[in-house]
C-alpha positions in Angstrom: 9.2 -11.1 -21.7 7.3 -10.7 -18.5 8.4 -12.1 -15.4 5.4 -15.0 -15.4 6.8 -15.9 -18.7 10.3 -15.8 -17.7 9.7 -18.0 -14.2 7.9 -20.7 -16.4 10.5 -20.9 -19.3 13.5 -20.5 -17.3 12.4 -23.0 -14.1 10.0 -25.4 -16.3 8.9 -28.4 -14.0 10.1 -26.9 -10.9 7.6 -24.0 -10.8 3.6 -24.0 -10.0 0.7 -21.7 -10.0 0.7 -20.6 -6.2 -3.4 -20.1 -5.8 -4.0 -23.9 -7.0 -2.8 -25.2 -3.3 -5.8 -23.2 -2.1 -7.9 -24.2 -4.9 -7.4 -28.2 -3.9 -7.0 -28.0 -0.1 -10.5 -27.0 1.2 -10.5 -27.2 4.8 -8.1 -30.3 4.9 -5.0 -29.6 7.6 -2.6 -30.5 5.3 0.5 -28.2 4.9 0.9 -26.4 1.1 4.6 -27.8 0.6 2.6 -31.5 0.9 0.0 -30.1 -1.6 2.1 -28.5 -4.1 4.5 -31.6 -3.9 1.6 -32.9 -6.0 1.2 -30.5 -7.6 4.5 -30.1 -9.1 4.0 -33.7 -10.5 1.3 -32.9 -12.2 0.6 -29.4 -12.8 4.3 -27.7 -13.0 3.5 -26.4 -16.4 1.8 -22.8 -17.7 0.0 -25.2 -20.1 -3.5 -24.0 -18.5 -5.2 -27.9 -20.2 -2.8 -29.9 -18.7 -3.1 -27.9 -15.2 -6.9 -28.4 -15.4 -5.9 -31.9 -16.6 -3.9 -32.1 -13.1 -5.7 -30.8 -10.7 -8.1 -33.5 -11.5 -5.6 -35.7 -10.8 -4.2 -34.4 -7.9 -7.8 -34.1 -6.2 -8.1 -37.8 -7.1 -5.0 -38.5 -5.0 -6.3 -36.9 -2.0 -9.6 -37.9 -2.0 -8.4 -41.8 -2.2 -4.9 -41.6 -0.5 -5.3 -38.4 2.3 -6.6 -40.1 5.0 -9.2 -37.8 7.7 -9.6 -39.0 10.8 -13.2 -39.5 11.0 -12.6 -42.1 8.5 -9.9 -43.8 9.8 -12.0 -47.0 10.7 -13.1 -47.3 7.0 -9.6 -47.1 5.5 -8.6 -49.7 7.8 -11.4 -51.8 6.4 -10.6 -51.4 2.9 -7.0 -52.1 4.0 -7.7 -54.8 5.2 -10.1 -56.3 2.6 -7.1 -55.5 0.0 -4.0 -56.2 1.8 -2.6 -53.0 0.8 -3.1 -49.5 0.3 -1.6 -45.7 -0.4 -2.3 -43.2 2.3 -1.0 -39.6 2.8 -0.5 -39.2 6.7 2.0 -37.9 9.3 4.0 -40.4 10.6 6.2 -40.1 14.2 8.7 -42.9 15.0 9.4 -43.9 18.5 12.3 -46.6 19.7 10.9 -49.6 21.8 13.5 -50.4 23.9 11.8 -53.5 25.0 11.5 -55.1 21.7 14.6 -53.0 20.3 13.1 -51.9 16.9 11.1 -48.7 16.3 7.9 -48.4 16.5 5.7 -46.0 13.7 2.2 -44.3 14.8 -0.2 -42.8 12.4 -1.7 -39.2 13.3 -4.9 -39.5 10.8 -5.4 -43.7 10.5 -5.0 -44.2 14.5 -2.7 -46.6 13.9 0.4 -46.7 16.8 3.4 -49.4 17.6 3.2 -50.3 13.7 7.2 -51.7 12.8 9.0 -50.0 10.8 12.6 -51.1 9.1 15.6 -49.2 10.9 16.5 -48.0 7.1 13.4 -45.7 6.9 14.8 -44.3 10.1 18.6 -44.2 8.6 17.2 -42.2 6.0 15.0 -39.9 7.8 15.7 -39.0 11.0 13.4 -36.0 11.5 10.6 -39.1 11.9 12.4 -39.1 16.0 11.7 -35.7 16.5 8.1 -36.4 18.2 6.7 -33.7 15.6 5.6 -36.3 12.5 6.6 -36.3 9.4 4.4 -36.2 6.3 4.3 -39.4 3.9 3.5 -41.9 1.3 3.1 -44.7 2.8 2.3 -48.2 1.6 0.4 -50.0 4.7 -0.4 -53.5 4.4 -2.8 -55.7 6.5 -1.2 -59.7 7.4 -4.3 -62.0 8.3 -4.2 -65.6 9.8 -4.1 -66.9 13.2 -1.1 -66.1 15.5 -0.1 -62.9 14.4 1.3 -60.4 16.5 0.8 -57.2 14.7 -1.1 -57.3 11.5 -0.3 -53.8 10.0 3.1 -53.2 8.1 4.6 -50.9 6.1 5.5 -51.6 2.8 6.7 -48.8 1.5 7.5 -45.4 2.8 8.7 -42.2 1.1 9.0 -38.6 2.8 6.9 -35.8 0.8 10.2 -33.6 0.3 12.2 -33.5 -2.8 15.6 -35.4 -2.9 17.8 -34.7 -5.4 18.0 -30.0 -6.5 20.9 -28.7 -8.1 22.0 -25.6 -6.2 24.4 -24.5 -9.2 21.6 -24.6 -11.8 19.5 -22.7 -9.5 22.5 -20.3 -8.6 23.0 -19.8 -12.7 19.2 -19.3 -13.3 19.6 -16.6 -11.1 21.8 -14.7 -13.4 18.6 -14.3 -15.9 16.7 -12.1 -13.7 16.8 -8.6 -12.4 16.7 -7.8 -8.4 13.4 -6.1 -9.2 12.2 -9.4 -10.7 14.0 -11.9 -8.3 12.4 -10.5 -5.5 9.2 -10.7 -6.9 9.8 -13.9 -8.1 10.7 -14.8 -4.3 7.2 -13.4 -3.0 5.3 -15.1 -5.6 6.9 -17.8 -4.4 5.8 -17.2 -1.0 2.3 -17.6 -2.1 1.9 -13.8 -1.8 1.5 -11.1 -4.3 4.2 -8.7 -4.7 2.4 -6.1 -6.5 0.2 -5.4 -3.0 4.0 -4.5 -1.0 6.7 -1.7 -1.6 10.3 -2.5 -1.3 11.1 -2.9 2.4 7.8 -4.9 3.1 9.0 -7.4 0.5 12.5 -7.4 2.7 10.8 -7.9 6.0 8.4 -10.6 4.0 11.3 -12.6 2.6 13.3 -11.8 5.6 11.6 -14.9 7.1 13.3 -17.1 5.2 16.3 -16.3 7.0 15.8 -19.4 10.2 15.9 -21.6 6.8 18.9 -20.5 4.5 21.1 -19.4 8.0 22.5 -21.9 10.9 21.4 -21.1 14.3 20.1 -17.6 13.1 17.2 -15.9 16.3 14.3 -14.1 14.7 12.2 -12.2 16.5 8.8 -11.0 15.0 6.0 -9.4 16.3 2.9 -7.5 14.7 -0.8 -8.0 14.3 -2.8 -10.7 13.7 -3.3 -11.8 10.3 0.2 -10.6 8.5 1.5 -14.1 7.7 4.0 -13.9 10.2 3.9 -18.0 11.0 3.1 -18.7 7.4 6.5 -19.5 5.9 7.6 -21.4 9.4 4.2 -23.9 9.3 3.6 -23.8 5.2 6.6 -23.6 3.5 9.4 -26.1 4.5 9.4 -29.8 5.4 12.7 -28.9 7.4 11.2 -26.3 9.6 8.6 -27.0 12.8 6.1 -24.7 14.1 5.1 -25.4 17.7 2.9 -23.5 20.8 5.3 -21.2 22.1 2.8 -22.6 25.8 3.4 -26.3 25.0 7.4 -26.1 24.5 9.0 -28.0 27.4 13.1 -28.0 28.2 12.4 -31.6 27.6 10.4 -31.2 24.5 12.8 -28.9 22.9 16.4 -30.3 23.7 17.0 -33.5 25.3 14.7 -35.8 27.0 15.5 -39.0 29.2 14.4 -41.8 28.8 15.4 -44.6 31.1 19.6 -44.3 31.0 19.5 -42.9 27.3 19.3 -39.5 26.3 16.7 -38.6 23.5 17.4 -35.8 21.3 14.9 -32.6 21.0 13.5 -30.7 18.2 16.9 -28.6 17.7 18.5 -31.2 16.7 16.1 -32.7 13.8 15.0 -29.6 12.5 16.5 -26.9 10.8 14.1 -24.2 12.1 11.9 -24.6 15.6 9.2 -21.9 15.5 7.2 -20.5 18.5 3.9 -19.4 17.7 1.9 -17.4 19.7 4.9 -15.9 21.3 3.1 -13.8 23.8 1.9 -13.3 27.5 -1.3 -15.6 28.3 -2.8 -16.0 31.8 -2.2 -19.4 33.4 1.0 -20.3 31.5 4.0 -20.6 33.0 7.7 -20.9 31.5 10.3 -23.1 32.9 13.1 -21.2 34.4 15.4 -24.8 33.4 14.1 -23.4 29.5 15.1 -20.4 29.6 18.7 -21.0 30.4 19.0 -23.9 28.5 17.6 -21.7 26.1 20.3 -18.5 26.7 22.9 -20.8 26.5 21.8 -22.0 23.1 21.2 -19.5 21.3 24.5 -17.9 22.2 26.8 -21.1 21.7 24.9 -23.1 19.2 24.9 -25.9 22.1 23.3 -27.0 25.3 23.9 -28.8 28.7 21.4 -31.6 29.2 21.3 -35.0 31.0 25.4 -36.6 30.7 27.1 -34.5 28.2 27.4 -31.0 25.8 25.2 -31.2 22.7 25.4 -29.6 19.6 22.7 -28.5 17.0 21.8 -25.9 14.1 18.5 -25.1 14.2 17.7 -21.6 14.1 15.0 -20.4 16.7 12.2 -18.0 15.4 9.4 -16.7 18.3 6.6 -15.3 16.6 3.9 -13.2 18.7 1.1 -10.6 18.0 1.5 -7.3 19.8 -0.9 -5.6 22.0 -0.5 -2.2 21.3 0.0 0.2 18.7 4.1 1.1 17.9 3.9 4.4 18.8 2.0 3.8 22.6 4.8 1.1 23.0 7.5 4.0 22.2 6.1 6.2 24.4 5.0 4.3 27.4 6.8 0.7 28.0 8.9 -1.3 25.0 9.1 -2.9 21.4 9.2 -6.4 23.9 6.3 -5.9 26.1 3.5 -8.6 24.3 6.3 -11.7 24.8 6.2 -13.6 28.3 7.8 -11.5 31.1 10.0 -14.6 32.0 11.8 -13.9 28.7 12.0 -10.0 28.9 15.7 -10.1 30.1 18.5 -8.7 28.8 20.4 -11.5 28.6 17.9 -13.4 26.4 17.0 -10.8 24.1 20.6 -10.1 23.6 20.8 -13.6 21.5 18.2 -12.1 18.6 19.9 -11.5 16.1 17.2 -9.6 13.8 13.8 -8.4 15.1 12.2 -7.8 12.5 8.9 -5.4 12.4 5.9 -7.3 11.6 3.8 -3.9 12.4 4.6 -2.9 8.5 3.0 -5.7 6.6 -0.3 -5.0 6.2 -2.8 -7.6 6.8 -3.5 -10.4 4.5 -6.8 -10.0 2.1 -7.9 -12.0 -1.0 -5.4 -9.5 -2.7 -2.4 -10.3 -1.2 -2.3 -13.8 -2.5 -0.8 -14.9 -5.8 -1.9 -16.1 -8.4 0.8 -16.4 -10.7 4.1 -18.9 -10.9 6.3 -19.4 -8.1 9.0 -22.3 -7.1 7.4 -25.7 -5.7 7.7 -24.9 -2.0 9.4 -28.4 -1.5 12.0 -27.5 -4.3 13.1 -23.7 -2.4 13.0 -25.6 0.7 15.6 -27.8 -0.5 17.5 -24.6 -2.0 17.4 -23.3 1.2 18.3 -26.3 3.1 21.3 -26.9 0.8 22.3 -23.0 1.2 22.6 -23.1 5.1 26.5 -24.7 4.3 27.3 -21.5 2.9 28.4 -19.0 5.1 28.8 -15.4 4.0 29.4 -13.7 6.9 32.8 -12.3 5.8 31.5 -11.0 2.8 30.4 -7.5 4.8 34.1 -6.7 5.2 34.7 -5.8 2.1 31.8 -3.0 2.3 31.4 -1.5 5.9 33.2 -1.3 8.9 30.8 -0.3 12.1 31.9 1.5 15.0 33.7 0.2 17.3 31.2 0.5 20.4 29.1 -2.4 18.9 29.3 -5.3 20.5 30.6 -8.9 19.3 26.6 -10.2 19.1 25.9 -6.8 17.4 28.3 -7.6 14.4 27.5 -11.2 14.3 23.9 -10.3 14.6 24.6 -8.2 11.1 27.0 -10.3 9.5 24.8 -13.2 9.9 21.8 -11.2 8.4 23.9 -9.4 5.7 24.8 -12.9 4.6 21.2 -14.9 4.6 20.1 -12.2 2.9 22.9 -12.3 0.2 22.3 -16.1 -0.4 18.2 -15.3 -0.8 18.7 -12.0 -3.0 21.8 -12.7 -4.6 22.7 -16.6 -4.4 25.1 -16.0 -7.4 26.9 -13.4 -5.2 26.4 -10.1 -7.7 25.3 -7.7 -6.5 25.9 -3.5 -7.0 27.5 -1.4 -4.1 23.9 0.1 -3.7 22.5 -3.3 -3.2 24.9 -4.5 -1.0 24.7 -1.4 1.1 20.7 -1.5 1.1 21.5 -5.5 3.1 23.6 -3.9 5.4 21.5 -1.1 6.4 18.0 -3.6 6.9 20.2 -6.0 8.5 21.9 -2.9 11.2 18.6 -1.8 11.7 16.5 -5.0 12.5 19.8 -5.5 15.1 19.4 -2.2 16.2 16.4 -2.8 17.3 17.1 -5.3 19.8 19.5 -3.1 21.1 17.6 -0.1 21.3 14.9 -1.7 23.6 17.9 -3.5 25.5 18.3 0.6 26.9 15.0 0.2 28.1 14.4 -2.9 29.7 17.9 -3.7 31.2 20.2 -0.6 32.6 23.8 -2.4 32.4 23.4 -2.1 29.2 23.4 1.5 29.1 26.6 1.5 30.8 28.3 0.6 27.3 25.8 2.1 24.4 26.8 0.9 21.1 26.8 3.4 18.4 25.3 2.0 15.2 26.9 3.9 12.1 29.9 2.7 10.1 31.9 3.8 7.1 31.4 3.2 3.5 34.4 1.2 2.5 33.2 2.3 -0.8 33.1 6.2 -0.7 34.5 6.4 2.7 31.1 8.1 4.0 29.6 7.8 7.3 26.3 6.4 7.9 24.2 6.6 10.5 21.6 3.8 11.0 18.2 4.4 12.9 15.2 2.7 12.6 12.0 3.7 10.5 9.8 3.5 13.5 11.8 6.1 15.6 12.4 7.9 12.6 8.6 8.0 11.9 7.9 8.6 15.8 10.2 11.7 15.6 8.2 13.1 12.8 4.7 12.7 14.0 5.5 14.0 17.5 7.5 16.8 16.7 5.3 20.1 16.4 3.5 21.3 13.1 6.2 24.0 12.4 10.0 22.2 11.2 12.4 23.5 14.2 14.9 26.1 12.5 17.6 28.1 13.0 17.3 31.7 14.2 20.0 34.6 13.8 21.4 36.4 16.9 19.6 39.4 15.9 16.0 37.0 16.3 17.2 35.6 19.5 17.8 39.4 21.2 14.9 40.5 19.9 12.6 37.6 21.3 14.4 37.6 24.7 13.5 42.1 24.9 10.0 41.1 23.8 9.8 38.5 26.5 11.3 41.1 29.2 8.3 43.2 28.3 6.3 41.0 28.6 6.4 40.0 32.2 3.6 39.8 34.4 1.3 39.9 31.5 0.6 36.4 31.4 -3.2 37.1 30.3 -1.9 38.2 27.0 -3.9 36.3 23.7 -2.0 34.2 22.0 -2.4 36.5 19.2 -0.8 38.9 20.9 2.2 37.7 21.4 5.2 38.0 19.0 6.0 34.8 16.8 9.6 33.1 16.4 10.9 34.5 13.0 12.4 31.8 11.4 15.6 31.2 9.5 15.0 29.3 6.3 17.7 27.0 5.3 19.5 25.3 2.0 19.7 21.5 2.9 18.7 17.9 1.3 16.4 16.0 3.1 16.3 12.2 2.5 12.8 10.4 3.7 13.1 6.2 4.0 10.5 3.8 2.5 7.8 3.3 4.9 8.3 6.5 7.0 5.1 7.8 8.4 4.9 11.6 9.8 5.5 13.8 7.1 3.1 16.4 5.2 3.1 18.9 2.6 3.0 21.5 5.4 6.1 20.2 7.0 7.8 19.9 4.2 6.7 23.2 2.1 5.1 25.8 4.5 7.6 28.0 5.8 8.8 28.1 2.6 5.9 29.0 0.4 4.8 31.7 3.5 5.9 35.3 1.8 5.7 34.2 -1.8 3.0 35.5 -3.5 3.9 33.5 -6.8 4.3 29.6 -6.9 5.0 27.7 -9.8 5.0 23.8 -9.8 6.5 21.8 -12.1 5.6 17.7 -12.5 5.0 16.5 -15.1 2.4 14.0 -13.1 -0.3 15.8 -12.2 -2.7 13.8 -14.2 -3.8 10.5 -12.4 -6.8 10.9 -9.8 -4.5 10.3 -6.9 -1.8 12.8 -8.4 -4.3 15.5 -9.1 -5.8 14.7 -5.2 -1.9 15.7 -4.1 -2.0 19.2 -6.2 -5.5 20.4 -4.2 -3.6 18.8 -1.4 -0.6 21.0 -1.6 -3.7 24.2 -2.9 -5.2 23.6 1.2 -2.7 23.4 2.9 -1.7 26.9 1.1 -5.4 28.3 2.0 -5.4 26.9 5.7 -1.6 28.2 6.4 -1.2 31.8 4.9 -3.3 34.1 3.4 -3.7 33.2 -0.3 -5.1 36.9 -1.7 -4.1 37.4 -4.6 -2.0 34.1 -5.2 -0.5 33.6 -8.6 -0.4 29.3 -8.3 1.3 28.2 -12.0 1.3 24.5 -13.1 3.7 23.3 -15.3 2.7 19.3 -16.2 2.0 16.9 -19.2 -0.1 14.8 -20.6 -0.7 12.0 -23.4 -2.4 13.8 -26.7 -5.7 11.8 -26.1 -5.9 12.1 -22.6 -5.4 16.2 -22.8 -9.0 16.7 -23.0 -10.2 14.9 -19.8 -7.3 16.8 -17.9 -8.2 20.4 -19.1 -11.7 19.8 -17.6 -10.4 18.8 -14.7 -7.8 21.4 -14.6 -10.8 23.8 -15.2 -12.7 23.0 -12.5 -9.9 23.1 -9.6 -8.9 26.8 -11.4 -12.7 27.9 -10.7 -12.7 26.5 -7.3 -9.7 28.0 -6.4 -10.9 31.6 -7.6 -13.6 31.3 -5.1 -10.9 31.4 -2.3 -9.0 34.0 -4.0 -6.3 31.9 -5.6 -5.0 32.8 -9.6 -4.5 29.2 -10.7 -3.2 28.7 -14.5 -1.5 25.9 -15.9 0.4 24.9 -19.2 1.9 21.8 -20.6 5.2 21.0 -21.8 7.7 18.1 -22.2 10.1 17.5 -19.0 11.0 15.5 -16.6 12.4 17.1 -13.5 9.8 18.1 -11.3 10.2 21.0 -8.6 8.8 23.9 -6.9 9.7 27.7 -7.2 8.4 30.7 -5.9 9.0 34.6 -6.2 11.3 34.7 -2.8 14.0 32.9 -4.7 13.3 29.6 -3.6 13.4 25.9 -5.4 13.0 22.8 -4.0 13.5 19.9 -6.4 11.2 17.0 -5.4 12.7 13.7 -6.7 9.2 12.4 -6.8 7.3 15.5 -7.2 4.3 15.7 -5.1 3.3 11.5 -5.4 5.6 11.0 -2.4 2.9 8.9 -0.1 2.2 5.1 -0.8 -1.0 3.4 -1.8 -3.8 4.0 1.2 -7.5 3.2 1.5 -10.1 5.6 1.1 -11.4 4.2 4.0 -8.8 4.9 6.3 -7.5 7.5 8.6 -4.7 8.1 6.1 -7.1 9.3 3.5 -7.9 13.0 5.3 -4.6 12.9 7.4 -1.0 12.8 5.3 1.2 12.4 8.2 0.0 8.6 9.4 0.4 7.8 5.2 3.2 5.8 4.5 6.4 7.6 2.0 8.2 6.0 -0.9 11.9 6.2 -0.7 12.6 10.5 -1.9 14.6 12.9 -1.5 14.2 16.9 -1.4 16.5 19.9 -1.6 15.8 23.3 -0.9 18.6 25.5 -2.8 17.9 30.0 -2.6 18.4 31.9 -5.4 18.7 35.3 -4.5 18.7 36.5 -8.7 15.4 34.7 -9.2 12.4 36.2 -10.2 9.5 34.4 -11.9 
């Protein structure tokens, strides 16, 4: 059973085709969880004549009940000419203190000081928060003489799903592998997983941690066009997106009005999203924000007007970056696109996860899905519903980190650990790998913070935390760094690997070097080379990790030998024969290659054999011409390695496919070492016996 099959028999009714949103909403500024809401009554089926069947129906529904401004006047008409009538339209609630009722306005119709009953308001508070609310909304039209407001609402009924059952969803779970789960989250998303590895389908879903976690800080930035506000204006009715420019102290916590004290967005919504998180010339922040603010996001409560108020809205600032990763590395910090009046120590110090929206490529007709995900209305409710259970002490059983960290470094982690539990594993199993693969993305998106803390405020350098802890598990250590240091490391160091050298090296380098002074004229060629000291050793490479090559990896071991053999059985597809001539140049531009006896040991499908021997053919004539003896046979295996004459094999857990997917119309497509690397592992082991 694929997974499309699976999502559609297992979550029947509750599930819809995720490109149809797009297919109905045209250019109308309506959000997809209102869409798909209709949707999912009529088209939450893989029966492809009933969707057709819907869609009809649903376009019907917004071409005679979605109501666009510019004709607002004619809808009133008809209204009025009919007593009554349907419209889809945001609706904000205000209080009247003169006549003591509320008061409803109408973003689309025009329509403002409208009464509403006090129940509507009962039931749904959010309509207070000064942000709207979508609806369904029955308006009728009183005539006759003596009437002090004609329009009235009949009938009102928030576009959100009431009723979910979070332990049928929690069991459902059970029937799907993590593999398919988190796929089954992006689809979900509206985005297709098969364009994103592993850890960009983390840092994708990773936005949904505002939702399922109370008063949880998220901090992304990135470039433009990643879908990094996507999930924060799209997906949830519970969740706000607002101008990070426009946000007020006033605005966001508690404004007065009169002697009464009217409650901000934090305490209607369960997420309150800045967009456009960045410096722009002629906006100023109040400094009364950003304390209120501090105080917050460190103590889930705030100081405004009479009293202390509480609230559990998460707070997510979204931003685009300015410059490239590396050039922020090098020259200022991970921080420097957000306004300067926030780059403070003790404001970043609240974020509990940054998370790096520089790895998610940007968003193309390919990167959407078009397959079966969850109603965004129903997983909003999930989500919602999920926010009462805390899993913070879950971690405890797993890791314990070093004791330099500081008290908002382990609740940062614990508090990502668990909202990425409840997403990935609602049902709580999960493996000792998996769990251990939460804590390491949740210490590194904290790490983060911290690690640009060094940079921008000095105090904190006083106390530097040290992010490793021990595998409860195995009793192991691990050390946690993050990719982009990792990668920066790589690409920076110099084209030969730094190695070891013996005592006898060293003396004989520092004699050479007493010879050699006063002739600082001498040619580089002159001059005596650094012998180096091959080692044994395993080296692991992350997901994502950019800066590493064939020449890095193999060179100094493949220098002397004057016979190579590779064995992988994958040398077959284009892109896998591209990484064998690959490996062949960077043999030819490193070392002479005289006389060089290059074996290949692969495999290959009976019908297929053919095709590869021509292929195979041609790169063992081409490499003749360069002086290379290329031969090749096929047999049946599996582990893939490489072994030369010196005594040397280096098991590759991938063979040579180590590099993700890149465009032949990139940089990445002539240069290895800006390519992105699957998750592998390598280990060089001598044989001193071995002859080929």
């Amino acid at each position: 059973m694929t997974l499309q099959q699976k999502i559609t028999s297992v979550f029947l009714g509750k599930m819809v085709r995720k490109d149809l949103a797009f297919q109905v909403k045209g250019g109308l500024p309506v959000p997809t969880y209102v869409l798909e809401y209709l949707l999912g009554q009529y088209c939450a089926t893989d029966d492809e004549e009933a969707i057709e069947g819907g869609l009809e129906n649903v376009k019907q529904v917004i071409q005679n009940n979605y109501v666009h401004r510019a004709e607002a006047e004619s809808i009133k008409g008809f209204i009025r000419e009919k007593g009554k009538h349907r419209i889809i339209d945001k609706v904000t609630v205000i209080l009247n203190e003169k006549s003591d009722a509320y008061n409803a306005s109408f973003s689309n119709l025009g329509l403002s000081g409208v009464p509403i009953e006090t129940e509507y308001v009962r039931k749904n508070p959010k309509l207070l928060s000064g942000n709207g609310v979508w609806c369904i909304v029955t308006v009728g039209y009183i005539s006759g003489e003596d009437v002090k407001v004609r329009w009235e609402i009949q009938n009102l009924k928030p576009i959100q799903i009431s009723n979910i059952d979070l332990n049928e969803y929690v069991e459902q779970r059970k029937k799907f592998t993590t593999e398919e789960w988190i796929d089954f989250l992006i689809h979900t998303l509206g985005l297709n997983p098969e364009s994103m590895n592993r850890r960009e389908k983390f840092i994708t879903i990773a936005r949904l941690l505002p939702h399922v976690e109370n008063n949880f800080n998220l901090m992304e930035l990135g470039p433009k066009g990643t879908g990094k506000s996507h999930v924060f204006q799209e997906l949830s009715p519970y969740g706000v997106l607002v101008s990070g420019g426009d946000i007020t102290s006033a605005r966001l916590f508690v404004k007065m009005s009169g002697n009464k004290e009217v409650l901000g967005l934090v305490g209607y919504w369960d997420v309150v999203a800045w967009d456009e998180f960045e410096q722009q010339k002629g906006r100023s922040v109040d400094t009364v924000l950003i304390d209120t603010m501090q105080n917050y996001l460190a103590n889930k409560s705030f100081n405004r007007g009479k009293g202390t108020h509480e609230a559990s809205a998460s707070m997510v600032f979204v931003g685009n970056t300015k410059h490239t990763v590396p050039y922020m590395l090098k020259t200022s910090h991970l921080f420097e696109s957000i306004p300067t009046s926030f780059i403070k120590g003790a404001f970043l110090d609240r974020i509990h996860l940054y998370n790096p929206g520089w790895e998610i490529k940007m968003l193309k007709k390919s990167s959407f899905s078009n397959g079966y995900g969850l109603i965004t209305d129903y997983i909003a409710a999930l989500l919602h519903a999920l926010r009462n259970d805390d899993r913070t002490d879950k971690l405890k059983d797993y890791a314990k980190f070093d004791g330099s960290l500081s008290e908002r470094d382990h609740l940062a982690i614990r508090k990502t650990f668990s909202g990425m539990m409840k997403l990935l594993y609602p049902d709580g199993r999960m493996t000792n790998e998996e769990a251990f693969e939460l804590i390491d993305f949740a210490a590194e998106g904290r790490k983060r913070v911290k690690d640009q803390l060094y940079i921008i405020d000095e105090t904190f350098r006083a106390e530097p935390a040290e992010f490793k802890y021990v595998n409860l598990k195995t009793g192991d250590e691990v050390i946690v760094e993050t990719l982009e240091k990792v990668s920066l490391s790589e690409l920076t160091s110099t084209e030969e690997p730094s190695v070891a050298m013996d005592e006898e090296v060293i003396e004989r380098n520092a004699n050479q070097q007493v010879e050699k002074i006063g002739a600082e004229c001498a040619s580089e060629k002159e001059k005596r080379q650094r012998i180096p000291i091959l080692q044994e050793k395993t080296l692991s490479f992350r997901m994502g990790q950019t800066g590493v090559s064939y020449k890095k990896l193999f060179a100094p071991y493949l220098a002397e030998a004057q016979e190579i053999t590779i064995e992988d059985p994958y040398i077959r597809a284009p892109w896998q024969i591209k990484n064998f001539m690959e490996l062949a140049t960077m043999l030819i531009e490193m070392r002479s290659v005289d006389d060089l006896k290059l074996h290949l040991v692969t495999n290959e499908e009976d019908d297929k054999l053919p095709d590869l021997i021509d292929k195979l053919d041609d790169i063992k004539d081409d490499l003749a011409s360069y002086g290379i003896i290329f031969d090749y046979k096929f047999r049946d295996f599996h582990d893939r390695c490489i072994k030369t004459d010196t005594g040397w094999i280096i098991t590759l857990g991938r063979g040579l496919d180590i590099f993700e997917k890149y465009s032949p119309y990139s940089i990445a497509n002539s240069r290895q070492d800006v390519r992105k690397c699957k998750e592998f592992m390598l280990t060089y082991m001598k044989d001193e016996k071995a002859r080929m």
